[in-house]
N, C-alpha and C positions, 0 to 999 in steps of 0.2 A: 149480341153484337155491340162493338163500342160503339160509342158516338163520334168517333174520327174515323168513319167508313173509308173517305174519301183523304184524308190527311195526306199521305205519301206521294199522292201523285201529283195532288194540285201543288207539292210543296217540289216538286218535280220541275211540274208545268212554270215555275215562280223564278226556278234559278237560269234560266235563257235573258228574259227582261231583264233583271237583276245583274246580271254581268254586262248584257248592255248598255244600261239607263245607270244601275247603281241604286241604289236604297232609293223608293219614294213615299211620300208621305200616304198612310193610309187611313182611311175613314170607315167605321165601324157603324154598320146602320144593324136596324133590329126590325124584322120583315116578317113579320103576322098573317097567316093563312088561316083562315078558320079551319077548325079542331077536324072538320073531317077531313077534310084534307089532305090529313099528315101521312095516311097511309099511304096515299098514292104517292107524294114527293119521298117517301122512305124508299120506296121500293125503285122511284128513279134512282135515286144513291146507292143502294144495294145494287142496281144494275150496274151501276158504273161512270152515270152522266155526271159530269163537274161542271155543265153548263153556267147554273147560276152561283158558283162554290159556296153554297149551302151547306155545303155538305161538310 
């Protein structure tokens, strides 16, 4: 499975704002779960949730 599970949709979700508002400045944070973890947030993504666009 890629690593852009989620890419199309939240880039979906982006173009509504985006023609409202217009480009805004975006901030790029780096968001550390410990290592067990990863399973369970993979498998939200695999589900389909964009909640936190992690994904």
């Amino acid at each position: 499975m890629s690593i852009e599970i989620n890419r199309t949709a939240i880039e979906n979700r982006m173009e509504r704002p985006q023609g409202e508002y217009g480009e805004v400045p975006v901030e790029d944070q780096t968001w550390e779960r410990p290592s067990e973890t990863f399973t369970e947030v993979l498998g939200y993504a695999r589900d389909g949730y964009l909640g936190g666009a992690y994904a």
